[in-house]
C-alpha positions in Angstrom: 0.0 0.0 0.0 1.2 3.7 -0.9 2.0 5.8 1.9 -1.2 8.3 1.7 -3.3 5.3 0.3 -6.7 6.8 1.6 -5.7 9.4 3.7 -7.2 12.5 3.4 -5.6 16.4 3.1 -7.5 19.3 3.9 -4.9 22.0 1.4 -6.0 25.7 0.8 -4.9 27.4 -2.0 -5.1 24.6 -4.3 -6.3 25.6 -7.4 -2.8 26.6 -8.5 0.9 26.5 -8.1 2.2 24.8 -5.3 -1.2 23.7 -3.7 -2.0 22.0 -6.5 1.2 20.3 -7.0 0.7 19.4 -3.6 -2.4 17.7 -4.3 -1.2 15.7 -7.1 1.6 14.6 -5.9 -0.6 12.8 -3.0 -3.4 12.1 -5.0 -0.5 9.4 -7.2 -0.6 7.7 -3.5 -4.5 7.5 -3.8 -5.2 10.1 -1.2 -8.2 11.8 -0.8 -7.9 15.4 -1.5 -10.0 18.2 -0.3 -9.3 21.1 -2.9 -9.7 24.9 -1.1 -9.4 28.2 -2.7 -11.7 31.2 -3.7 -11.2 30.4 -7.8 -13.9 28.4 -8.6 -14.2 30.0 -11.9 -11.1 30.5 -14.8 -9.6 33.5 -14.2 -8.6 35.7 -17.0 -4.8 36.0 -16.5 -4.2 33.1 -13.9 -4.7 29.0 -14.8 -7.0 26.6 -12.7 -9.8 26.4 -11.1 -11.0 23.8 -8.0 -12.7 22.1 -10.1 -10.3 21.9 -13.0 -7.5 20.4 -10.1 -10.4 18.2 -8.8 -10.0 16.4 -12.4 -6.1 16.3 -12.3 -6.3 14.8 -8.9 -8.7 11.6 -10.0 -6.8 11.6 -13.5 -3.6 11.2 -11.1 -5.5 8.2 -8.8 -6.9 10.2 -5.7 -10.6 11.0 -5.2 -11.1 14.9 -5.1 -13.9 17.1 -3.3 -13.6 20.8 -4.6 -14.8 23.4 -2.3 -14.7 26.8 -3.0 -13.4 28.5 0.1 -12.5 32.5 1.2 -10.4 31.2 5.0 -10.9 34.8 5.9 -14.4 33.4 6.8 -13.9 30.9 10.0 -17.7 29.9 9.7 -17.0 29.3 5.8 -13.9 27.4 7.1 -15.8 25.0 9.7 -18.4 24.2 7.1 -15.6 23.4 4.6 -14.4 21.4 7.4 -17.8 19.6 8.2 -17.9 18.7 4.3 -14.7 17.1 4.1 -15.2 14.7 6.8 -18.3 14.3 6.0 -17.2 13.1 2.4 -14.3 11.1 3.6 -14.4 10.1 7.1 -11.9 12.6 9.1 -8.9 14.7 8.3 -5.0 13.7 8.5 -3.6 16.6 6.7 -4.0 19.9 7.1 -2.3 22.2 4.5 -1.7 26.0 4.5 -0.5 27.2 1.8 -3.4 29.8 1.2 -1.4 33.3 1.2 -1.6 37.2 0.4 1.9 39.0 -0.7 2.7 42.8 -1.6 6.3 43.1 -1.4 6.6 47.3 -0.8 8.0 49.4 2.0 5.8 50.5 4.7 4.6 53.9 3.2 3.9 52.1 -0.3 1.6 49.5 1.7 -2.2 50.2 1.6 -3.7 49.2 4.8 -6.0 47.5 3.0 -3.3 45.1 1.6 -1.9 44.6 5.0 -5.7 43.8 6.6 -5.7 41.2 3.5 -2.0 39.9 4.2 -2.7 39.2 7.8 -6.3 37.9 6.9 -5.7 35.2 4.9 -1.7 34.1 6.0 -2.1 34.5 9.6 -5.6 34.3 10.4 -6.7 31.8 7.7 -3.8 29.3 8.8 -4.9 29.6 12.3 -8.4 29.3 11.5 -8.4 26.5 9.3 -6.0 24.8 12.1 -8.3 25.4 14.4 -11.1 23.5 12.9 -8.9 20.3 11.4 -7.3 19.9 14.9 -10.3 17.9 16.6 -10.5 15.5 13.5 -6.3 15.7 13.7 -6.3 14.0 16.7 -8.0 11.1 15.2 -6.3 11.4 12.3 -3.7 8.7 11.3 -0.1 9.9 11.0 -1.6 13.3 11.6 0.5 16.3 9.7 -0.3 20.1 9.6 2.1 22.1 7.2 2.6 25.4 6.9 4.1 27.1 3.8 6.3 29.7 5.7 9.5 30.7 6.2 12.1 29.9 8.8 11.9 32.7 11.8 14.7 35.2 11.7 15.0 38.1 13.8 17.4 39.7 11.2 16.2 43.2 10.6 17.5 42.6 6.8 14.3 40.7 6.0 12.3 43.2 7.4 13.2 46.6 6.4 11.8 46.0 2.5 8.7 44.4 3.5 7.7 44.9 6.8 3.9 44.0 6.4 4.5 41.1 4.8 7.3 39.6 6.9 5.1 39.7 9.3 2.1 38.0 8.1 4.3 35.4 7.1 6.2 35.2 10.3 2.7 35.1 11.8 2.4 31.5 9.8 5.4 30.6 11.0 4.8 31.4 14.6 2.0 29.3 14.3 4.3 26.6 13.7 6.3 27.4 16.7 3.4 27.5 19.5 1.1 24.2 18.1 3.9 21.9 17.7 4.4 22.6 21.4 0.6 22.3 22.2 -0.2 19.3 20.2 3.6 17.4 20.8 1.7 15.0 23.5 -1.6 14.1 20.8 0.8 13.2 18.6 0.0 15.8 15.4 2.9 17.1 13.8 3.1 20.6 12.9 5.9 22.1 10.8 6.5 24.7 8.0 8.3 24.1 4.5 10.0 26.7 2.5 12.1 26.6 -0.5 15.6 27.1 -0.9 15.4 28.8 -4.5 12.0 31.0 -5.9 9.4 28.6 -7.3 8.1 29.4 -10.7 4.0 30.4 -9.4 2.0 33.5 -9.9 2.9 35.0 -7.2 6.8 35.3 -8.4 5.1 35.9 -12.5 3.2 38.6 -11.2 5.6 40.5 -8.1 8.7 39.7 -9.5 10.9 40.6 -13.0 10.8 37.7 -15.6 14.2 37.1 -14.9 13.7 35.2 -11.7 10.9 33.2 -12.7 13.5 31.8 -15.4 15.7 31.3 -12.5 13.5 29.5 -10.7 12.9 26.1 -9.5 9.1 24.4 -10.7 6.6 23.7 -7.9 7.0 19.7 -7.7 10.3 20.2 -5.6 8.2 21.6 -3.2 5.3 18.9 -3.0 8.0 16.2 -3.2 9.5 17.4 0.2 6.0 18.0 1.4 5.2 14.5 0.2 8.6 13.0 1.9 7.6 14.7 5.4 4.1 13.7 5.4 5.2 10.2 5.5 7.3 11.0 8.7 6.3 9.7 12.1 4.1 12.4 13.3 5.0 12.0 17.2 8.7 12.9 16.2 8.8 15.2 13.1 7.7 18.3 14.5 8.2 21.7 15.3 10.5 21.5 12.4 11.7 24.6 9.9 11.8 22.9 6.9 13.6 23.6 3.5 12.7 22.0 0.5 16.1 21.2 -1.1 17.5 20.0 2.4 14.6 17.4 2.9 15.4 16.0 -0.3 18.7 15.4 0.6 17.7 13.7 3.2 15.6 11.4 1.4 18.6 10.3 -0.9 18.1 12.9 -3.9 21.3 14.3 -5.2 20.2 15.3 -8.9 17.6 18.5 -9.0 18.4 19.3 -12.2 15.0 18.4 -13.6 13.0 20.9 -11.2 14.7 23.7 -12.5 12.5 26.1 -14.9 16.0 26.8 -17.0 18.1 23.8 -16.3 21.5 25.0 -16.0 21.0 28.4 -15.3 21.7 30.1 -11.9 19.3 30.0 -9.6 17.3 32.8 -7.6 17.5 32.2 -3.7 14.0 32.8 -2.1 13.2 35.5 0.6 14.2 34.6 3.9 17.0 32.6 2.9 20.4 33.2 3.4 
């Protein structure tokens, strides 16, 4: 039997990038797959849909239940929640990779964009933990991951972004506190972040086209967040995770093929030094 052979994730964010890569990547073990985000219909400059990834996932082997989901909304979230366990039993993944970004100095920063950075990064992620986290502890092998960055106090990555450093951070912190809380029910929290940029709209549309081409594609990502999902959940926790490094660690040495430009130098993400 696969390793995620009828589990079931809970990921937000999924109709795209590295949530959906996510997805399919477990859906190859025959997961089920519970497929968040607010883009139920095609957008005009930006692929996939829920539904659209609901198709890739039972193309891939998985079942799929698409619900379209805003996590601002915590009442949204705990009917999303009801749904999914409803559909498939209970919850042993929880993914949050759901998140806002506007990379500008403080006086270029609406305060509108920083309501929606801390919205959907920090309060989505603790929202939408706080609902799985009952159904968690019943969960088998139970996993929550958190798409965020290492925490460091370093005022470097600060002084460019301040607003969203701190949303992130605020995922990350997250990590920090409910490892601790949930260490002794046995649910593994973590966060994963990626050594190099990873070619999603978020870098297409914030970033020069230069680093996109020196980017790295999203499956490195899900294949580290595969790797750790199969890791005992009593003892792979409270973890900073980066993509590359748990690779490694499973034994790959070639990542030549997850590069967008093979060859080319590569762009080192924020919050890495």
């Amino acid at each position: 039997m696969s390793a995620l052979q009828g589990r079931t994730l809970f990921i937000t964010g999924a109709s795209r990038g590295i949530g959906r890569d996510i997805a399919l990547r477990c859906a190859r073990d025959g997961a089920n797959v519970v497929i968040t985000a607010k883009t139920a219909e095609p957008h005009p400059k930006l692929p996939g849909t829920i539904f659209s990834v609901a198709k890739e996932v039972e193309a891939a082997g998985g079942k799929a239940l698409p619900i379209r989901l805003d996590i601002r909304d915590e009442v949204a979230v705990q009917a999303a929640v009801r749904k999914a366990v409803a559909e498939f039993g209970g919850i042993d993944i929880l993914v949050n990779n759901a998140s806002a970004i506007m990379i500008a100095g403080t006086l270029a920063t609406p305060m509108k964009r920083f309501d929606l950075m801390f919205e959907v990064n920090v309060r989505g992620t603790y929202a939408c933990s706080q609902a799985c986290l009952p159904f968690l502890a019943k969960g088998r092998n139970p996993h929550i991951l958190n798409l965020s960055p290492p925490l460091n106090m370093r005022a470097r990555w600060f002084k460019d972004h301040v607003a969203y450093t701190m949303a992130k951070y605020g995922m990350s912190m997250c990590t920090l506190g409910m490892a601790e809380e949930f260490r002794s029910q046995g649910i593994a929290v973590n966060s994963l972040w990626p050594r190099t940029t990873i070619a999603t709209a978020a870098i297409e549309v914030n970033f020069p086209a230069e680093i996109l081409k020196a980017s790295r594609k999203p499956a490195i990502v899900s294949d580290a967040a595969y790797a750790i999902f199969k890791r005992d959940s009593r003892s792979a926790t409270g973890n900073f995770y980066i993509d590359e490094t748990v690779l490694r660690e499973e034994g790959v040495t070639d990542f030549d093929h997850y590069a967008v430009s093979p060859g080319a130098k590569l762009y080192t993400d924020l919050f890495m030094d």
